[in-house]
PQR file with spaces between the fields and no chain letter, atoms N, CA, C, O and H, PARSE charges and radii, in Angstrom:
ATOM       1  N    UNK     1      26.523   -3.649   12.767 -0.4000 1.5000
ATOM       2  CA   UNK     1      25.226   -4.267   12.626 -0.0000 2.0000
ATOM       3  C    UNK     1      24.376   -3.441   11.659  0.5500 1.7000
ATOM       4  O    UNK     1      24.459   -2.220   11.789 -0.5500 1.4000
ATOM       5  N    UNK     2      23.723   -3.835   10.888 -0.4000 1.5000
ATOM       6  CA   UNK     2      22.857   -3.154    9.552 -0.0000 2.0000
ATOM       7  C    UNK     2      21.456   -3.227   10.198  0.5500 1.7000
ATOM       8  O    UNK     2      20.903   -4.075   10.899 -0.5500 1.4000
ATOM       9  H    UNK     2      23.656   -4.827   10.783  0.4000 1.0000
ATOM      10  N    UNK     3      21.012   -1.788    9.607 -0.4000 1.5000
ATOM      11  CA   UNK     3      19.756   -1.478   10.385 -0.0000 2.0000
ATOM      12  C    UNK     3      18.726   -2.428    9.667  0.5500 1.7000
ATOM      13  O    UNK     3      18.628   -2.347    8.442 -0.5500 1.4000
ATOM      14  H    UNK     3      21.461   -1.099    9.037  0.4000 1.0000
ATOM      15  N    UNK     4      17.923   -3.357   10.395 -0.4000 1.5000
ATOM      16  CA   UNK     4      17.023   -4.026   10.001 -0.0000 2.0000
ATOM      17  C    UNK     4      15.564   -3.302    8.837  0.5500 1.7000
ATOM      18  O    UNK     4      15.062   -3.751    7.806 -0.5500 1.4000
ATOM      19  H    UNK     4      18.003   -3.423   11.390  0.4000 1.0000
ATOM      20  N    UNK     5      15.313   -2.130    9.585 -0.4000 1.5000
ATOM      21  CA   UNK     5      14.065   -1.664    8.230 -0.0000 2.0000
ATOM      22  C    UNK     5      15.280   -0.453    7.943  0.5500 1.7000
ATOM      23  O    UNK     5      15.760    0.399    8.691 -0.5500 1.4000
ATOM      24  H    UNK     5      15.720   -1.766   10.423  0.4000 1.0000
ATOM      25  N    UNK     6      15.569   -0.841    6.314 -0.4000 1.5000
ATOM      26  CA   UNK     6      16.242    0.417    5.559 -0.0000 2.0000
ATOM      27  C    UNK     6      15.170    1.067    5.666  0.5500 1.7000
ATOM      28  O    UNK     6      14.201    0.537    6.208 -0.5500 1.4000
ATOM      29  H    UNK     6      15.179   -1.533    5.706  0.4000 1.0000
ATOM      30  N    UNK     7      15.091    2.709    5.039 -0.4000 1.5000
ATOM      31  CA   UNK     7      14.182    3.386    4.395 -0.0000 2.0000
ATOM      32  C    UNK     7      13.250    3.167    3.207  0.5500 1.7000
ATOM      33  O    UNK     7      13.774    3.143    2.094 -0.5500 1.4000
ATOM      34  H    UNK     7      15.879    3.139    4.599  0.4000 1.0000
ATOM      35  N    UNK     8      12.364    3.058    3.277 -0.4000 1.5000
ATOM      36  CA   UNK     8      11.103    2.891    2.056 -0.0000 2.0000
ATOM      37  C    UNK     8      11.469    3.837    1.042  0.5500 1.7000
ATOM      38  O    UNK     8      11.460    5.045    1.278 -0.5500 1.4000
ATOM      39  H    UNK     8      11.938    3.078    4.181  0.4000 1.0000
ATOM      40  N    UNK     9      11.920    3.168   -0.529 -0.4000 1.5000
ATOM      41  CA   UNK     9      11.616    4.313   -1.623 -0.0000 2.0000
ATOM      42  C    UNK     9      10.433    4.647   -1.428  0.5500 1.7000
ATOM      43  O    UNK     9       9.679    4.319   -0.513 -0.5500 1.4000
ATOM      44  H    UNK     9      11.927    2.187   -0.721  0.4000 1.0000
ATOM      45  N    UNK    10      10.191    5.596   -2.677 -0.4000 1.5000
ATOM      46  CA   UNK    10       8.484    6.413   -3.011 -0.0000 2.0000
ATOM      47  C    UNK    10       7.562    4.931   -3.218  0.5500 1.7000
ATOM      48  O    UNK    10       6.565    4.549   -2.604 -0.5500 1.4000
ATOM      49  H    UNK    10      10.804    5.862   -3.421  0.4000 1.0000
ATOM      50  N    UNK    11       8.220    4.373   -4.180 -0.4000 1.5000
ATOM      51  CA   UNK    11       7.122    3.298   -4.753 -0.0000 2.0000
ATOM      52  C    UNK    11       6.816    2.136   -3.240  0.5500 1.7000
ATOM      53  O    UNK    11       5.770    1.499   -3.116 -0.5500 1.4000
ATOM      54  H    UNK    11       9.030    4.683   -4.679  0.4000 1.0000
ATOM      55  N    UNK    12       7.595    2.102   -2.565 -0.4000 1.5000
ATOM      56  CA   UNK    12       7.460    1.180   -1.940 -0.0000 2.0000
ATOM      57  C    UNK    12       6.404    1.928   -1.149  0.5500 1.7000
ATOM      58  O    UNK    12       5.299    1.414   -0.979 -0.5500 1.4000
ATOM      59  H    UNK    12       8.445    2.620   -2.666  0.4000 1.0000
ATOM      60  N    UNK    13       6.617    2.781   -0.800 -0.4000 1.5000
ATOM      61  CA   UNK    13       5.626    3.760    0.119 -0.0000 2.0000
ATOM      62  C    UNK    13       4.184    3.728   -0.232  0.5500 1.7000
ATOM      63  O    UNK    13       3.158    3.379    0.353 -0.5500 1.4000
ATOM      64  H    UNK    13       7.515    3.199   -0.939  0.4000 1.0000
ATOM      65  N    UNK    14       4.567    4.375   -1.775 -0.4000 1.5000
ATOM      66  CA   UNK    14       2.959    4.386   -2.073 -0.0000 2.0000
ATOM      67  C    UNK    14       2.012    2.866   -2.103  0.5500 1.7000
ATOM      68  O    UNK    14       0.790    2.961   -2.223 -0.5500 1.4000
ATOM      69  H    UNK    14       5.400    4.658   -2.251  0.4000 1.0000
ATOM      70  N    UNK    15       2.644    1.534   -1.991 -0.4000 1.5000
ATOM      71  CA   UNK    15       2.356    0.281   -2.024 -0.0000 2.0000
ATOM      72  C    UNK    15       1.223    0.446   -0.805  0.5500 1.7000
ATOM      73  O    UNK    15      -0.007    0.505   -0.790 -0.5500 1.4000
ATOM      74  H    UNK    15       3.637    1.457   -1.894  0.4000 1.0000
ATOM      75  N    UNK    16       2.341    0.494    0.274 -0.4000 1.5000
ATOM      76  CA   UNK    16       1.950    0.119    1.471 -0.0000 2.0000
ATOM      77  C    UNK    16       0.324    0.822    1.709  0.5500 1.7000
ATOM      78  O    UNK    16      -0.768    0.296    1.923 -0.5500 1.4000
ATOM      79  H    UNK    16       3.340    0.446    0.262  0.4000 1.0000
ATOM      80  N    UNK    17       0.771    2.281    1.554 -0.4000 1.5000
ATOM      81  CA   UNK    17      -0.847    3.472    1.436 -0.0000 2.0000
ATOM      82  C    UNK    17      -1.647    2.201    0.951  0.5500 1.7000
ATOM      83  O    UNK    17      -2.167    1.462    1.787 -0.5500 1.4000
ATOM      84  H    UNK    17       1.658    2.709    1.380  0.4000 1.0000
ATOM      85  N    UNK    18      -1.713    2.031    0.042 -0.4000 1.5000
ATOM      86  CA   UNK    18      -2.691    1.344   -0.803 -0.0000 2.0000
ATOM      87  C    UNK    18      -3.375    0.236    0.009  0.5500 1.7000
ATOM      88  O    UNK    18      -4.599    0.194    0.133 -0.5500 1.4000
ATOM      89  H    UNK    18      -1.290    2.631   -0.637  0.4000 1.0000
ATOM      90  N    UNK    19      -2.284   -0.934    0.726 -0.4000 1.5000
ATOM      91  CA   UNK    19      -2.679   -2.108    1.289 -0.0000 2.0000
ATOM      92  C    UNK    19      -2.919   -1.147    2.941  0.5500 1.7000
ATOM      93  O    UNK    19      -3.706   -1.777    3.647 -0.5500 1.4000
ATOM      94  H    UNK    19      -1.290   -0.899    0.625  0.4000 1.0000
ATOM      95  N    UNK    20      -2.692   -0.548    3.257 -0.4000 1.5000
ATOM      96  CA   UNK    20      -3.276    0.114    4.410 -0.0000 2.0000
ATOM      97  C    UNK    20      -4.350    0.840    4.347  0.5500 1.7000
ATOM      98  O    UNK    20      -4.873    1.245    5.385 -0.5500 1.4000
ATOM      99  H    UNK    20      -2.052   -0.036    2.684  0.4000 1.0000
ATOM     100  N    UNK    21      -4.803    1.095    3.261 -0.4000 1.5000
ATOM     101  CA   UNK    21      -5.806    1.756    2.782 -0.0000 2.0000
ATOM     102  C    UNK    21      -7.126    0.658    3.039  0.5500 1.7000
ATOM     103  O    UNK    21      -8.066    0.682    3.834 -0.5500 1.4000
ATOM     104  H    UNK    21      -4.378    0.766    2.418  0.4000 1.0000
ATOM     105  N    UNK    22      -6.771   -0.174    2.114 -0.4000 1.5000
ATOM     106  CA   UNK    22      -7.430   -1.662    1.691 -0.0000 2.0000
ATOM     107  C    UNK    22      -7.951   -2.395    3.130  0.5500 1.7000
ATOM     108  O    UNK    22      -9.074   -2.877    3.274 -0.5500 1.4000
ATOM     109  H    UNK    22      -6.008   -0.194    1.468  0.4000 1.0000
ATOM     110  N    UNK    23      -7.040   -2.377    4.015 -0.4000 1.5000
ATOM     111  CA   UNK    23      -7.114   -2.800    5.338 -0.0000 2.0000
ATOM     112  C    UNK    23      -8.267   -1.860    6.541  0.5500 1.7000
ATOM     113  O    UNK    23      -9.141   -2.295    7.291 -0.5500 1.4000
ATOM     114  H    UNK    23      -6.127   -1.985    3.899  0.4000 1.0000
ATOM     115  N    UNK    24      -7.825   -0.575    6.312 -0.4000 1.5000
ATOM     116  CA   UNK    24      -8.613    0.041    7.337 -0.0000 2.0000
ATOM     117  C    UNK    24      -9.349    0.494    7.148  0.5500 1.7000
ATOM     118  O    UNK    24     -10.150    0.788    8.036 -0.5500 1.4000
ATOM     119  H    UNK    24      -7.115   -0.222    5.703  0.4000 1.0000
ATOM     120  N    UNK    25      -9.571    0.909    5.558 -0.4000 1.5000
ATOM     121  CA   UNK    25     -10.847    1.898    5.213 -0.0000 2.0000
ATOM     122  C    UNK    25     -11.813    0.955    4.830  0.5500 1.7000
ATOM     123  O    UNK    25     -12.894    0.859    5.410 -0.5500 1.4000
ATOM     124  H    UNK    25      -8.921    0.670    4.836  0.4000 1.0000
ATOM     125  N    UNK    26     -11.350   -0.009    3.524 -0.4000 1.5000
ATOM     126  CA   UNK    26     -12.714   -0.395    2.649 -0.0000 2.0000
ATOM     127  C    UNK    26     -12.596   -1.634    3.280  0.5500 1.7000
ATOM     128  O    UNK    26     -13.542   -1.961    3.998 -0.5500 1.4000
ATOM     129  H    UNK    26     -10.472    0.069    3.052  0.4000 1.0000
ATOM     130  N    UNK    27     -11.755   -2.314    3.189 -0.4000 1.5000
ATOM     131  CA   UNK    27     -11.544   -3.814    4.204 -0.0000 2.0000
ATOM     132  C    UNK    27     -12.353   -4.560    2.743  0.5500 1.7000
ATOM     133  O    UNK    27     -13.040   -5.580    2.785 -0.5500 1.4000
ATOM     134  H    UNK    27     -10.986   -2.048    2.607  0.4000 1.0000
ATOM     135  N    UNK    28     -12.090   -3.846    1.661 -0.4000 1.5000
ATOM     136  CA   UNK    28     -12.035   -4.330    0.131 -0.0000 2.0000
ATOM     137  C    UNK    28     -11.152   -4.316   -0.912  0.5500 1.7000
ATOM     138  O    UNK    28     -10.738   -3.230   -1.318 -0.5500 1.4000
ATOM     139  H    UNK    28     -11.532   -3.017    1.627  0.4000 1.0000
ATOM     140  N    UNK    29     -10.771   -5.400   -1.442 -0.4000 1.5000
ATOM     141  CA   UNK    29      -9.025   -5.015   -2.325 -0.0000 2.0000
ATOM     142  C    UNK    29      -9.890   -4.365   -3.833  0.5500 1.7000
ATOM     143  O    UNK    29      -9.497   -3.270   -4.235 -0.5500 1.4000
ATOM     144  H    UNK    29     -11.107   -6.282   -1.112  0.4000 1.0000
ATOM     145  N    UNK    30     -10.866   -4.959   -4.495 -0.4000 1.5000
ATOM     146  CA   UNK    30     -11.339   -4.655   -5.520 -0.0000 2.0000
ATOM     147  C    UNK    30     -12.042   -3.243   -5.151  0.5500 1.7000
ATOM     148  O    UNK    30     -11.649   -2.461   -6.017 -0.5500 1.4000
ATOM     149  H    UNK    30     -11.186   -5.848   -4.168  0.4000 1.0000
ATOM     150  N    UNK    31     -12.831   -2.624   -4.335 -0.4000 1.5000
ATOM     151  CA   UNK    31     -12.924   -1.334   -4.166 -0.0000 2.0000
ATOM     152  C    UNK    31     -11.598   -0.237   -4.347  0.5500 1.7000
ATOM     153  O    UNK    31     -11.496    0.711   -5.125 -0.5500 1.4000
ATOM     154  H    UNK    31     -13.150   -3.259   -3.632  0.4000 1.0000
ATOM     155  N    UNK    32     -10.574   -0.779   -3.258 -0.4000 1.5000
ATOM     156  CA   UNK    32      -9.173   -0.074   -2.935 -0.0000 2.0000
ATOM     157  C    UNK    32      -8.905    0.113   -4.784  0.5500 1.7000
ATOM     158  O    UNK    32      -8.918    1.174   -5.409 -0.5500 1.4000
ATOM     159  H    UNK    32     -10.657   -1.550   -2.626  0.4000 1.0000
ATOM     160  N    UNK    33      -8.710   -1.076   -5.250 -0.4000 1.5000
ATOM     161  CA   UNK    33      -7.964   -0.773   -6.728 -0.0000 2.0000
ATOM     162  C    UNK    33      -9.091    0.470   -7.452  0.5500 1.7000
ATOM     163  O    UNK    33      -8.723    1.596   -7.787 -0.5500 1.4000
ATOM     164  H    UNK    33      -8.699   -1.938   -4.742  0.4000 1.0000
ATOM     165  N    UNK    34      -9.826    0.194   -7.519 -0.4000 1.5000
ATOM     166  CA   UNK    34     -11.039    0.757   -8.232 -0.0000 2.0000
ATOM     167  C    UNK    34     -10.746    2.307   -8.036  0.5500 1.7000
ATOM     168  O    UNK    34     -10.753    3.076   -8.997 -0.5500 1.4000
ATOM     169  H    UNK    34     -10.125   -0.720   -7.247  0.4000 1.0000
ATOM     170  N    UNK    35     -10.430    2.809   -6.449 -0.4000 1.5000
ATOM     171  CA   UNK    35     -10.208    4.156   -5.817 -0.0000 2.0000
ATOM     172  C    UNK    35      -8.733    4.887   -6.832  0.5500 1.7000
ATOM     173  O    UNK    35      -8.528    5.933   -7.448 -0.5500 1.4000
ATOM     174  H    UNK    35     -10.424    2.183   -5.669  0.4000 1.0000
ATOM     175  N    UNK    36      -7.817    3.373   -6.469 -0.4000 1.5000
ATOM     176  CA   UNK    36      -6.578    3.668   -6.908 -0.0000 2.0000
ATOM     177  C    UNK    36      -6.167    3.866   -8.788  0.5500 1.7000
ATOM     178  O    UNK    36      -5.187    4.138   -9.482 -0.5500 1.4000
ATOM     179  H    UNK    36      -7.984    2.523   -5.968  0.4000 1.0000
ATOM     180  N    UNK    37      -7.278    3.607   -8.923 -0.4000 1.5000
ATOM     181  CA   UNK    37      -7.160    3.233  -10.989 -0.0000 2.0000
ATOM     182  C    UNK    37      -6.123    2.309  -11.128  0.5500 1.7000
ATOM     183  O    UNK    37      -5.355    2.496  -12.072 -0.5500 1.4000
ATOM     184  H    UNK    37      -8.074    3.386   -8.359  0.4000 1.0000
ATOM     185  N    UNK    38      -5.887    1.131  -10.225 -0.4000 1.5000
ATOM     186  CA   UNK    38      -4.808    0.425  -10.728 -0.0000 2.0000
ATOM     187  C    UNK    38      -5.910   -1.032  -10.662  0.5500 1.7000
ATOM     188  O    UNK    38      -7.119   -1.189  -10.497 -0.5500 1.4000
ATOM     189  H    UNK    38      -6.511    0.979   -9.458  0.4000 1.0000
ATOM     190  N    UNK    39      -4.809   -1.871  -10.876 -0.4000 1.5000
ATOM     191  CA   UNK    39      -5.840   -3.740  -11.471 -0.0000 2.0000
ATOM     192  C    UNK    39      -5.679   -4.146  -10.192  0.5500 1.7000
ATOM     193  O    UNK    39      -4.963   -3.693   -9.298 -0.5500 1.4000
ATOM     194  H    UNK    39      -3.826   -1.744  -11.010  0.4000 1.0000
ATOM     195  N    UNK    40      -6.811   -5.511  -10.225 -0.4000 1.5000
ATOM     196  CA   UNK    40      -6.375   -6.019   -8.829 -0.0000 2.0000
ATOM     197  C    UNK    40      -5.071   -6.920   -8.933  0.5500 1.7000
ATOM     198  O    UNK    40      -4.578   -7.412   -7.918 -0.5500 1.4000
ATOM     199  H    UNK    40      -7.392   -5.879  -10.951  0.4000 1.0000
């Protein structure tokens, strides 16, 4: 049987930070990007 959650690469990791970020801190995606220097 194959383990249902493989391991997260880096990038996938750092994704998630971001949308967990977005979620609990600013509960804003255009702030979150703004923090992150990336686009929305």
């Amino acid at each position: 049987m194959s383990n249902p959650n493989p391991p997260l690469d880096r990038e996938a990791k750092r994704r998630l930070a971001i949308i967990r970020y977005a979620e609990e801190v600013t509960g804003n995606v255009a702030l979150t990007c703004r923090y992150y220097g990336i686009s929305r």
